[in-house]
PALUMKE-77890 format. One record per atom (N, C-alpha, C): x negated, y, z; residue in one letter. Coordinates in steps of 0.02 Angstrom, whole numbers, plus 50000, padded with zeros to 5 digits. Atoms other than C-alpha are relative to their C-alpha. Example, Ala and Ser with C-alpha at 12.3 -4.5 7.8 and 13.67 -1.06 7.14 Angstrom:
// residues 2
499554994150000a493854977550390a499555006050000a500424994149997s493164994750357s500395005550037s
// end
This chain:
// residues 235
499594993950000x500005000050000x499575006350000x500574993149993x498695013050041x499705001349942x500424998350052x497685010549892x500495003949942x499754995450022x499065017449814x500185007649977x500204992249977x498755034449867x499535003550002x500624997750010x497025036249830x499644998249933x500494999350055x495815039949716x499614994849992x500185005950012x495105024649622x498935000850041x500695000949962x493305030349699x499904999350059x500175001849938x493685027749876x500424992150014x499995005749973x493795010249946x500235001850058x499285000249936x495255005850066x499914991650009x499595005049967x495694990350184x500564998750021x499374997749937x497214987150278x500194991950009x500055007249967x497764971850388x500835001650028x499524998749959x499564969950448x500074993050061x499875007049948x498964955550567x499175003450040x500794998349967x497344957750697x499734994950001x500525005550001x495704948750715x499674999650081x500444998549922x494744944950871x499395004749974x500534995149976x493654952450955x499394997449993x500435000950027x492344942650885x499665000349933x500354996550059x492254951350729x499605005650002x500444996149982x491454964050816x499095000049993x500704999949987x489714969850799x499655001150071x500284999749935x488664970050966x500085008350016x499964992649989x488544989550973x500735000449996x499394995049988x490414991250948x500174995850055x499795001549950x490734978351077x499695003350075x500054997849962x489844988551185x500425006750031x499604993050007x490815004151146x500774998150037x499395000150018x492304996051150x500054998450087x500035002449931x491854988851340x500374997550014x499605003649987x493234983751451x500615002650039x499464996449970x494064998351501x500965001149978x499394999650028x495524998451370x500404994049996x499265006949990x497214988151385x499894996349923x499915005850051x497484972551256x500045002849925x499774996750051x498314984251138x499785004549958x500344995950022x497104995751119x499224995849968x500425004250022x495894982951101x499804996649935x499675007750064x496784972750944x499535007349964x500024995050057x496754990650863x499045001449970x500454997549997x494944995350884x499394994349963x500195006550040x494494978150837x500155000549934x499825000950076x495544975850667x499715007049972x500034995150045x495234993450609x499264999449999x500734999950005x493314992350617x499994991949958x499985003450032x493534975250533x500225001049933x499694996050069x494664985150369x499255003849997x500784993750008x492984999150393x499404994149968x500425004550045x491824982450339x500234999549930x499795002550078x492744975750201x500135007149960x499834994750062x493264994750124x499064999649988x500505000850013x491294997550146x499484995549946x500255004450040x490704981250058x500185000649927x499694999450099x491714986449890x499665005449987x500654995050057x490555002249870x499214997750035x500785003249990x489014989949924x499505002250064x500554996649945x488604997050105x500234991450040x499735004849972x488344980950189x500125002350076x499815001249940x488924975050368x499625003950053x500224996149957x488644991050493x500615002350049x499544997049948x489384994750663x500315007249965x499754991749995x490555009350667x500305000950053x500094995649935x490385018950822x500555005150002x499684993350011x491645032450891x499495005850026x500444993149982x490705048750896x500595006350022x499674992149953x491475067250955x500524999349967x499145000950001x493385066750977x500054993249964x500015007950002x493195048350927x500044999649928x500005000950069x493015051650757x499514993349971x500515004450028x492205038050677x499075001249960x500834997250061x490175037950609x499734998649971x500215002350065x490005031350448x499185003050003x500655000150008x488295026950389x499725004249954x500084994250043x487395038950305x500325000049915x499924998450070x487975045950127x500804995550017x499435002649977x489685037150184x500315006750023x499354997149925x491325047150238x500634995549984x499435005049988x492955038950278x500295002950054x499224997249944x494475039350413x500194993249977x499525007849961x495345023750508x500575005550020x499375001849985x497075021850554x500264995650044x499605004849985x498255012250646x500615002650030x499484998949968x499955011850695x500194992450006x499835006349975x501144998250753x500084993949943x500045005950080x500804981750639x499615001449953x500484998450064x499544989150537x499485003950023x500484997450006x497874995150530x499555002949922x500244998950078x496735003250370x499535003550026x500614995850019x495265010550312x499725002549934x500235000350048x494715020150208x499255004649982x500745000250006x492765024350117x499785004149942x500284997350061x491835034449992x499405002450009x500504996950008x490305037149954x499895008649988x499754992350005x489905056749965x499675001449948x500054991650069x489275061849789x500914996949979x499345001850048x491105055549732x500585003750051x499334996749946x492315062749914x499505005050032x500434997249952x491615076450031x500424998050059x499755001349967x492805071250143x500724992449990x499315004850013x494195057550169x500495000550056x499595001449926x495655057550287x500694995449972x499465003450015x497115044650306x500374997950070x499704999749927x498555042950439x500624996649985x499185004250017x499935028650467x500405004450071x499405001149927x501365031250586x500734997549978x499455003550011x502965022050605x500585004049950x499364996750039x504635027850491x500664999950038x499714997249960x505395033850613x500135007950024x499794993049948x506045050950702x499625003350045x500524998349921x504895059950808x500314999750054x499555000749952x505365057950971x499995008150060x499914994149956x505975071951080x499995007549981x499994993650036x505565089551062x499085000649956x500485000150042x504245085050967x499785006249936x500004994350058x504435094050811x499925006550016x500154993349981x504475111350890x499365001650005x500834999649992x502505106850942x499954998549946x500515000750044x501855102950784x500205003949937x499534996650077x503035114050645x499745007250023x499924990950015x502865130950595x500645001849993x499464998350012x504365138850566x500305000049955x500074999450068x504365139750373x499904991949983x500095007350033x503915119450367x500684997550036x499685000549995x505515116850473x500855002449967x499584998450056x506635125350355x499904995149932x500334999950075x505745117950221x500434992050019x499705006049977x506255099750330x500674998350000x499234997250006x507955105150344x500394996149941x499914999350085x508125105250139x499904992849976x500255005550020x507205089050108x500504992850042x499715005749944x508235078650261x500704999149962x499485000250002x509875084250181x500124996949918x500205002650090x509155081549997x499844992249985x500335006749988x508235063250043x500004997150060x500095001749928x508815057450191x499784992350018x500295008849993x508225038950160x499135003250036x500555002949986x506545045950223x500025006550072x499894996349932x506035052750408x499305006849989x500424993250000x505185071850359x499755002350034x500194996649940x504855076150526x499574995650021x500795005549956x503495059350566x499505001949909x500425001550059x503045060250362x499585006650029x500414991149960x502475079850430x499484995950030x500425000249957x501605074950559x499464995249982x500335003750019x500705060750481x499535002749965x500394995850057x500155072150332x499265005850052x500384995849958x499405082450462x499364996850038x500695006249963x498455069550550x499245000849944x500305002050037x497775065350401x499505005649963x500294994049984x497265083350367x499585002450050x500444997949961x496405085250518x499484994249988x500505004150028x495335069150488x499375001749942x500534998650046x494655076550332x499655006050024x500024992849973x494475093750413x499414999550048x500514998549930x493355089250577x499464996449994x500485003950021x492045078750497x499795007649972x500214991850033x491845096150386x499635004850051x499944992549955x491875109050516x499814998150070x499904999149934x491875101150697x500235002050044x499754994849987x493025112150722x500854996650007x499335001549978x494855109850810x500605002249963x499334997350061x496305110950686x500734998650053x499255001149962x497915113650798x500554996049942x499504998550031x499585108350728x500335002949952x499844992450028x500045123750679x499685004449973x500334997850043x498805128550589x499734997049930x499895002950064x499215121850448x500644998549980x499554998650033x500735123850350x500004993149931x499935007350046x501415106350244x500415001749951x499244999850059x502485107250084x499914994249965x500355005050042x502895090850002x500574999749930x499595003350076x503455084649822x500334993850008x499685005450000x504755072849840x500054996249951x499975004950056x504605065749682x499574998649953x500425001250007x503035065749651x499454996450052x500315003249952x502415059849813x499395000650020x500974995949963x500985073049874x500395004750033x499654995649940x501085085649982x499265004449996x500364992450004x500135103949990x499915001350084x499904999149979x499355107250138x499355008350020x500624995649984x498505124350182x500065005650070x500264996549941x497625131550332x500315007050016x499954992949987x498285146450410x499265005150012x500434994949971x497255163750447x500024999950086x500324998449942x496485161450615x499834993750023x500275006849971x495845144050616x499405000950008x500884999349976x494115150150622x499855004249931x500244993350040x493175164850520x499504994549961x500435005750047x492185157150379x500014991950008x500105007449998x492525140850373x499764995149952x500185005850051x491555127250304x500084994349979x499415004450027x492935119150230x500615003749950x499394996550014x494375120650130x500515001950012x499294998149963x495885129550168x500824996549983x499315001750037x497075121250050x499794992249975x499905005350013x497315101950022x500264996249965x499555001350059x497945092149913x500264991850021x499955007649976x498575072249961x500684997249965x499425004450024x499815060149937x499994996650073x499605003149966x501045050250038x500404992249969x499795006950019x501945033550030x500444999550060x499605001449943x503445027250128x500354993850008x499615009649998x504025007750168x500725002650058x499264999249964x505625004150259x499464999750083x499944998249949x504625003650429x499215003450033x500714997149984x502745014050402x500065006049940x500324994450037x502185030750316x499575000550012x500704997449992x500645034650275x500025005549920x499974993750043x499795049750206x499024999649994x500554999150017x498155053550128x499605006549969x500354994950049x496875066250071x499405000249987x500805000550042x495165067249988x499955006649968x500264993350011x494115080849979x499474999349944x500525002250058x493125080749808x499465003950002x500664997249996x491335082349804x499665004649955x500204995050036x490755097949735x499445000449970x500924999350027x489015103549638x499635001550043x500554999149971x488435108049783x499944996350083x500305006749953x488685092549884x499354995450015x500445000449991x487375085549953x499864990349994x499915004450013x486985069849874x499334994250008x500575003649960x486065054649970x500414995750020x499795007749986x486835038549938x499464996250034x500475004449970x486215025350037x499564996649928x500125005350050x484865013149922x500154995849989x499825009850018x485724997249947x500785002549974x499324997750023x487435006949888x499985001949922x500184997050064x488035009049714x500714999749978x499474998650004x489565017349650x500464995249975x499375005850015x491185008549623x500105001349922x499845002650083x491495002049446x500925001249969x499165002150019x493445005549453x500155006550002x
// end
């Protein structure tokens, strides 16, 4: 399902079943320790198991992946990517950086946000905009697809910058019938930023998961330092 939504140069996994915890590499089983419940466990497991196999299709072999600051993941050099998981599913996805400067991807259930949710994460202008789309397409839930898109936006965003992307600083519009979605940064997320302000992705929606995606394309003046044992995807 995911690969659906991406660009034939980044390499994706996804698992709707988990693996033990002996697919782990020694460094992540250290990470992973013994502090987190069962559930958190499966996840941290399978999704670093999807992060091998997307890896192995653009030729980076078998390397831990560590969480680094705000638990972002830390692809091996000349590597970027973004994990996932929600309930029943996990993914990953990979690109070498002369082909993405960034990647971000975000499941969550197809479902309703719960509570007063929506007020925290909407602008005022993307809730109108929700309004329109709920009454237009109501087979799909606008208010988690939002928030997903957003996720998935900040993923590509804080690998860039390091830098904290609220909610609300960022404004979503999507194409319902084309199946992307626009998303761009407000004025006051940070003065010069070294990133882009405006996004571009796609979405996908099953009867009980959404996911959303975006890829940041690598510019002329990306900085290009594939690994040597890596070599671009043929597809």
């Amino acid at each position: 399902m995911l690969e659906l939504i991406l660009p034939t140069a980044v390499a994706c996994a996804e698992s709707f079943a988990d693996v033990p915890e002996s697919t782990l590499l020694p460094e992540e089983l250290e990470a992973l320790g013994t502090a987190l419940h069962e559930g958190r466990r499966r996840e941290f497991t399978t999704v670093r198991h999807c992060a091998r196999r997307a890896l192995a299709d653009i030729g980076v072999p078998p390397v831990p992946v560590l969480p680094g600051e705000r638990g972002a993941p830390v692809w091996p050099h000349g590597v970027v990517g973004s994990m996932t998981h929600s309930a029943g599913y996990r993914a990953a996805a990979v690109a070498l950086d002369d082909h993405a400067r960034a990647v971000g991807i975000d499941a969550e259930p197809h479902a309703a946000l719960p509570g007063r949710t929506l007020g925290a994460v909407t602008r005022p202008e993307e809730r109108e905009r929700l309004a329109a789309l709920a009454a237009d397409f109501p087979q799909v839930h606008w208010d988690r697809l939002l928030f997903c898109a957003k996720e998935a936006v900040y993923k590509a965003w804080f690998p860039m910058t390091r830098r904290r992307l609220g909610f609300r600083d960022a404004s979503v519009t999507f194409d319902p019938a084309g199946g992307t979605f626009r998303a761009a940064v407000v004025e006051g997320a940070g003065e010069e930023p070294p990133a882009p302000l405006v996004y571009e992705g796609r979405w996908a929606a099953a009867p009980h998961l959404l996911l959303a995606a975006v890829v940041v394309p690598a510019g002329p003046a990306a900085v290009r330092n594939r690994p040597d044992h890596a070599t671009p995807p043929t597809s």
